[in-house]
N, C-alpha and C positions, 0 to 999 in steps of 0.2 A: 402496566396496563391492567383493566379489571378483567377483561376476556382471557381464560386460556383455550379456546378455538381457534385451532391454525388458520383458518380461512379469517377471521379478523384480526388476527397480527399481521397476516400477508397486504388485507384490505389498509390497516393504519400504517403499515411502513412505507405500500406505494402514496398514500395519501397524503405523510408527513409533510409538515412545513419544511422549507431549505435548510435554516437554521437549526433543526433537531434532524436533519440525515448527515447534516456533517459531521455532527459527534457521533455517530456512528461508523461513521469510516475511522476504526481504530485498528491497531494493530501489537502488537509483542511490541516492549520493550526493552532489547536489551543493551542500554547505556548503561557503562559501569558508576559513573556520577550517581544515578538513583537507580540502587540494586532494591529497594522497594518497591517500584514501581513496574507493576503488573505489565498493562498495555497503558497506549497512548493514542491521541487522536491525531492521526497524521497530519502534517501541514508541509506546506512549500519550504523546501531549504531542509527538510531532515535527511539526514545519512540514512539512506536504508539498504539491508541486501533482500535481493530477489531468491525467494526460495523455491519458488514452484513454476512452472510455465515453459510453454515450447513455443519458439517462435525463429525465424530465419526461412531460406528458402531451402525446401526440401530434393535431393538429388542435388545440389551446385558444391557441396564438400561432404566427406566423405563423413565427420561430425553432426553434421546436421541433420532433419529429417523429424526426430520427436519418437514420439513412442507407438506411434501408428506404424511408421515405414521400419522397425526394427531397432531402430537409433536411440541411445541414451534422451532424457530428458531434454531440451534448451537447455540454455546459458543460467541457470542457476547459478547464483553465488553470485552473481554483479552487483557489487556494493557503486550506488551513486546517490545521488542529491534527487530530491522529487522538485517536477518541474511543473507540474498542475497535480492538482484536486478535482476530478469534478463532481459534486455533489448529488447533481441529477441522477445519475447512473450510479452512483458508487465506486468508482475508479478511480487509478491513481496513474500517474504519467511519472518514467522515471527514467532521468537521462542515459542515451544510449541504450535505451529499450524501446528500438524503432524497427521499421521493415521499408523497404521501398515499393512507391507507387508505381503505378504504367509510367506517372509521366517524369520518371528519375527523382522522386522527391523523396525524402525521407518524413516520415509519418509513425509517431508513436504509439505506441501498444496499449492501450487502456491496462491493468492491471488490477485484480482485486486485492484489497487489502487485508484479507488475513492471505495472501501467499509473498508477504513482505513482512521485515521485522525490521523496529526501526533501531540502529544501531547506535548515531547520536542524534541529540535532539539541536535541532536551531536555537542558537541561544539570543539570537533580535528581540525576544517578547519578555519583557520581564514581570509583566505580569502573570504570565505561563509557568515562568520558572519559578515564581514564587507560590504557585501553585502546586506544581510538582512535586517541590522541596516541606510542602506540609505533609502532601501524599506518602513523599519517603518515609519522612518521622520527624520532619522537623531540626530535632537540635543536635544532630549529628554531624 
């Protein structure tokens, strides 16, 4: 961007088209496959672990609770599969990172994406992987 004004990177990020907020929902990558490669743009179907966040109900086990009521962090380290993106907000949906509603449902935790690393990548797009794999170095 040609502005370095915080208050106009804030105005052009909330303003951005869909298609350039998703590639910004990236995150760490650590797949051993491309040890070159920095971060990555999250997508549906990656292995990721949860590093940061507190969520469960607080007072129902003796675990839970978060960093407010005394209690260690949440459930850090849950390594699962992402099950949405959503691009509007910048969140990430990732399996078994849920809480329950009034009405007994279970309802997933939006999650930001730098408090996720993605550990492998979905290998369905090979046009991604062969992106990737230039990123790495290539002829390795």
């Amino acid at each position: 961007m040609s502005s370095t004004k915080p208050n106009k990177q804030r105005k052009n990020a909330a303003n951005a088209p869909l298609h350039t907020r998703r590639k910004r929902i990236r995150a760490r990558c650590l797949d051993p496959a491309y040890p070159n490669v920095r971060n990555v743009t999250i997508r549906v179907g990656d292995l990721v672990s949860v590093r940061r966040g507190d969520w469960g109900n607080p007072g129902h086990d003796k675990d839970e609770g978060g960093k407010r009521l005394g209690s260690s962090r949440g459930k850090e380290g849950v390594e699962a599969n992402v099950i949405a993106v959503d691009v509007k907000t910048g969140r990430v949906f990732v399996e078994g990172v849920s809480h329950s509603t009034s009405e007994s449902k279970a309802e997933g935790i939006p999650l930001h994406a730098s408090n996720v690393v993605v550990i492998k990548i979905d290998d369905g797009d090979v046009v991604r992987l062969k992106k990737l794999e230039e990123r790495n170095g290539g002829d390795e």
